[in-house]
Phi, psi and omega in degrees: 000309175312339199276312189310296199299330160330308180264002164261331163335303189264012228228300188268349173299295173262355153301299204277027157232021161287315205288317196272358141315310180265002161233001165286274184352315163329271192294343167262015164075020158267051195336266235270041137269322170321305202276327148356267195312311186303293165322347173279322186273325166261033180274341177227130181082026200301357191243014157311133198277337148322349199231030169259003156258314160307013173255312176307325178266006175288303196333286221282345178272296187327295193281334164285327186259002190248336195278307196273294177324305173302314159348271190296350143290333149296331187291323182298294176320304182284327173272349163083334168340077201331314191321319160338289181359286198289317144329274178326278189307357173267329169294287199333283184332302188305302215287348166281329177296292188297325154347259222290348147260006164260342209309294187310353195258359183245188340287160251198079200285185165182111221306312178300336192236356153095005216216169180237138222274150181241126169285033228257112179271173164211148190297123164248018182290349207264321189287326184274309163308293191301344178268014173253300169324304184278358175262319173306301175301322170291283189294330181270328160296342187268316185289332173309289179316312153284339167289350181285350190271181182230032182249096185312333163290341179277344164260018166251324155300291166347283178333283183337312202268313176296322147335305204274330181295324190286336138261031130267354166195082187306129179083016176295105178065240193256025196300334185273335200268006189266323201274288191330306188304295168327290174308292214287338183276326232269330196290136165269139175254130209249133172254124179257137187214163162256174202205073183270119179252046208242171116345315209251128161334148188228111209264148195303314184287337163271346167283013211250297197294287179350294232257346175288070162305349186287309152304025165245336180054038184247030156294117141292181177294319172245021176209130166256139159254139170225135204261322187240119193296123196254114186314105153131339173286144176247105168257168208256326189207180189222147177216121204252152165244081209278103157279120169338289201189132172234118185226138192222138186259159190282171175297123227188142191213105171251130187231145201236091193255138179228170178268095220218139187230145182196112170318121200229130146329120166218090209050228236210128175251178169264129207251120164248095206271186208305331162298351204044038148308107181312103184263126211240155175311208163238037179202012141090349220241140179277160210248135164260151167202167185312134177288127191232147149192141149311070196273160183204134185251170157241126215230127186256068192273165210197117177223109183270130180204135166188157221241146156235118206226130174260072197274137199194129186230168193236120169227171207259134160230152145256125226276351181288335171241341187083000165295115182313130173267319181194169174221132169223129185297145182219133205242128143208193193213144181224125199265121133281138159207156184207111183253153188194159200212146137220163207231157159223132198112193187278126199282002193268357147302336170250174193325149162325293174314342198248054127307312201294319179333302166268020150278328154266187197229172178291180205173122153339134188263110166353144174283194217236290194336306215273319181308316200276353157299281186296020152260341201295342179260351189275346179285305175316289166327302161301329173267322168323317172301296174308329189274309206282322177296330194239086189268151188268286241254064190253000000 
């Protein structure tokens, strides 16, 4: 009994802090929240007595947001403003849209008065076509105008307005080959080159890689990149990767010999005391206990090692003045390393882990080429970085 009245308690609880949720809203002139929350709260038990203050106030959000609209639609009207356009037909749309999120719920009695909550729709279709059709007319003389401009953000506005015209009213006239002409004026086109300013040979397969923008996946919506200048393109800006400097460490083979000692089972001995007495159980029979003995190795290591570091910085040019825009330094570095060991003695004196050690061998040392080849995806990884962080645009 205690549990039931508990739960109806919290039951009445949270209506009535649903309802006073839903008439603050009310009273802060936020209709169509109102109208949200209430329709939310009578899509089930709507004739519950409990759900009889959301129907006033749905009535009462309703009749208030439909008051304000037609309002701001007439004001809208009376000014004439081509500009308007897209207000209106988005009013047309709400005051049809809020219809069509109450239809289902009525009728929507209300019990104390004897009535069915009053609603008064109205058809608007005939207002939304035609306030789409004159909006429709409106985005396509404005985009014209703009793409006719010399300016790029204004034909990346363009795109926007022909998107959204084409969807609300797909296919309009020539909207797609007007949106194409809008992406292709709006992209900036970036020529990407290298620059070695180093001694050293730059090997063909990593300027190959490097200039392969196509593995990088950093084309967007308004910026291409090209490694090779493509005949018929204006590029807007260039982004060069000048190396610096290239250091390569000499070949190095460091070697090391250590001692490793280690204790072992070796079979089973006769247990003696200090006297070298047989020391026996309590059934007379002599007590064994395990055999140790010291085995030991000498570990001959061997660590081949060499280095590479590339120092490069990436700079932003705008190719409309020739002017440097920015610079970022781009640093890597890339380690040979090769470690291998041999032993003399019992090799079960050292780590388990240290085995792998004597199965290898000593191994050519990479060629200045090939080390400079192998920065090449941690090079990569770094410029991918520097370009997605750093935008020609922002």
């Amino acid at each position: 009994m205690k549990k039931t009245i508990l739960l109806l308690s919290l039951i009445v609880l949270i209506l009535s802090c649903g309802v006073k949720q839903t008439r603050n809203m009310l009273t802060s002139g936020n209709y169509d929240e109102a109208i949200d929350n209430a329709v939310s709260n009578l899509r089930s038990n709507k004739d519950k007595k409990g759900k009889q203050d959301y129907i006033y106030l749905l009535e009462e959000a309703f009749a208030k947001a439909k008051e304000r609209d037609l309002n701001s639609l007439n004001l809208l009207t009376q000014d004439g403003n081509p500009a308007n356009s897209e207000k209106i037909y988005n009013l047309y749309l709400q005051l049809n849209n809020r219809q069509e999120l109450i239809t289902p719920l009525l009728p929507l009695k209300l019990m104390k008065e004897g009535r069915n909550a009053k609603f008064p729709f109205n058809n608007y279709n005939s207002q939304i076509i035609d306030s789409k059709n004159t909006l429709s007319k409106y985005l396509y003389a404005n985009t014209k105008t703009l793409l006719s401009s010399n300016n790029k953000m204004d034909y990346r506005k363009a795109y926007d307005d022909l998107v959204y015209l084409n969807k609300i009213n797909p296919n309009y006239r020539d909207v797609l080959k007007l949106m194409d002409e809008a992406q292709f004026k709006g992209t900036d086109f970036v020529n990407v080159s290298m620059k070695n300013e180093t001694n050293m040979v730059i090997p063909v397969g990593l300027e190959n890689d490097l200039l392969d923008f196509s593995t990088f996946g950093l084309n967007d919506k308004w910026t291409v990149y090209h490694s090779s200048l493509q005949k018929g393109t204006k590029y807007d800006y260039g982004l060069i990767v000048n190396f610096r400097q290239i250091n390569i460490s000499p070949e190095q083979i460091k070697e090391k010999e250590f001692i490793k000692e280690k204790q072992i089972k070796d079979g089973v001995k006769t247990l003696v005391d200090s006297k070298g007495k047989v020391i026996k159980d309590s059934l007379g029979n002599a007590i064994k206990v395990d055999n140790f003995k010291t085995i030991r190795v000498s570990i001959y290591e061997f660590n081949q090692f060499k280095a590479c570091q590339i120092n490069a910085k990436v700079d932003y040019v705008n190719f409309k003045n020739n002017q440097l825009l920015e610079s970022f330094p781009l640093t890597t570095e890339f380690v040979f390393e090769n470690m291998y060991a041999t032993y003399k003695g019992d090799k079960r004196a050292s780590d388990d882990s240290y085995y792998s050690n004597f199965d290898r061998r000593a191994v050519p040392f990479p060629s200045n080429e090939q080390m400079v080849y192998d920065t090449g995806e941690d090079l990569k990884l770094k410029l991918k970085d520097i370009i997605s962080r750093n935008k020609f645009r922002n």
